[in-house]
C-alpha positions as CSV (number, residue, x, y, z in Angstrom):
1,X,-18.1,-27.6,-14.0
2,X,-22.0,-28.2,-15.1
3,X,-23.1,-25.0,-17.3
4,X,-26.7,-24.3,-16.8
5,X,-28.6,-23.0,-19.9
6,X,-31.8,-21.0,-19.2
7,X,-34.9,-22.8,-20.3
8,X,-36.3,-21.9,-23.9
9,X,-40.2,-21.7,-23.6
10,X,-42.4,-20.6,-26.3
11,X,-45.8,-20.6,-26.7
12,X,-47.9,-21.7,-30.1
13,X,-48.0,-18.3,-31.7
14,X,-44.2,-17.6,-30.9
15,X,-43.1,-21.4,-31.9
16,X,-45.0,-20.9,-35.0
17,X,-43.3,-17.6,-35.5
18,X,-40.1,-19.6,-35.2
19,X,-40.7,-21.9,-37.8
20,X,-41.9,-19.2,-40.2
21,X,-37.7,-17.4,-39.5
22,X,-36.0,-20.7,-39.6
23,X,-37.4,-21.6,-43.0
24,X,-37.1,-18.4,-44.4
25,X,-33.3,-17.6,-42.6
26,X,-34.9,-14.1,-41.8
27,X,-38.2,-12.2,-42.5
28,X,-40.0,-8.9,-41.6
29,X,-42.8,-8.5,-39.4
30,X,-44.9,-8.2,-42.7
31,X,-43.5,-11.2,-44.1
32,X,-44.4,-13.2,-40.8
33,X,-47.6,-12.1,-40.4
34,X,-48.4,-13.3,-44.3
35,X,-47.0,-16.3,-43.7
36,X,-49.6,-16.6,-40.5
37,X,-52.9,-14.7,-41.6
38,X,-54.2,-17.4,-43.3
39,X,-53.8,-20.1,-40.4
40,X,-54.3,-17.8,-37.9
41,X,-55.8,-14.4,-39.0
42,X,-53.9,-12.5,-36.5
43,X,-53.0,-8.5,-37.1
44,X,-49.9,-7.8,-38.4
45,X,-49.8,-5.6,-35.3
46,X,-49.7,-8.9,-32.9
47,X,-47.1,-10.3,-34.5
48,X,-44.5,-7.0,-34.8
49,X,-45.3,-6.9,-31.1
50,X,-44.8,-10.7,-30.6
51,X,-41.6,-10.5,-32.7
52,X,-40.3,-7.6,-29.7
53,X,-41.7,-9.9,-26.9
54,X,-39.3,-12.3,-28.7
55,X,-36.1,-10.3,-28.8
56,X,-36.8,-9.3,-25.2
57,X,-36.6,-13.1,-24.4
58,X,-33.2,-13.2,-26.6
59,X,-34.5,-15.8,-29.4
60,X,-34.5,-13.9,-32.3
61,X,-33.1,-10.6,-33.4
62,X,-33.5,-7.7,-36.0
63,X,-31.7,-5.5,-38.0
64,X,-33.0,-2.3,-39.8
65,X,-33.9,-2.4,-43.7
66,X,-34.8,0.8,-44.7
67,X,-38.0,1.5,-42.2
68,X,-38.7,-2.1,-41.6
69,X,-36.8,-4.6,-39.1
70,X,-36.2,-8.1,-40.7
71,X,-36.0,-10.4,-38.1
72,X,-33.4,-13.5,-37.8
73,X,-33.7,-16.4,-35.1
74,X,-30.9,-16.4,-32.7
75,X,-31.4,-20.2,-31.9
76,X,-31.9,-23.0,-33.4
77,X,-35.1,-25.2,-33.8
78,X,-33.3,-28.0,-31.9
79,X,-32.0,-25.8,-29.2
80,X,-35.7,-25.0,-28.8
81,X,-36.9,-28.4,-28.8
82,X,-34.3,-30.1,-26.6
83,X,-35.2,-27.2,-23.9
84,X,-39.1,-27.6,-24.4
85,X,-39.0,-31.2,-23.9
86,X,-36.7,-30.9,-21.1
87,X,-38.9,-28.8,-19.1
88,X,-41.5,-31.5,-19.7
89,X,-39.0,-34.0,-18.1
């Protein structure tokens, strides 16, 4: 029996989000958006509603710190890439 996984597709500002949680293991919305302002110079309001575009679409998740969520990617760079190049095939 063949499994079908759903495709994985994310755009520059998400896939650069990624790489920001999968160095970091997990991060708030704060923390993201510092690690993007100076590439990017983005509001930190962009990338906290990004970061719930992204939980929507199952790829990352949060849990509550006090009043902040820190954020924690639910896949892994490679399942990301095998499924982005695969919908290029």
């Amino acid at each position: 029996m063949e499994v079908t996984v759903p495709a994985i597709t994310l755009g520059a500002l998400q896939y650069a989000i990624m790489k920001v949680l999968w160095e970091r293991g997990e991060a708030a919305s704060s923390e993201v958006h510092a690690a993007l302002v100076e590439d990017r110079g983005l509001a930190p309001t962009t990338i906290a509603t990004m970061l719930r575009k992204m939980e929507d679409k199952g790829v990352v998740a949060h849990r509550r710190d006090g009043r902040q969520f820190v954020y924690r990617p639910t896949v892994s760079r490679e399942e990301v890439r095998e499924s982005m190049v695969g919908e290029l095939v």
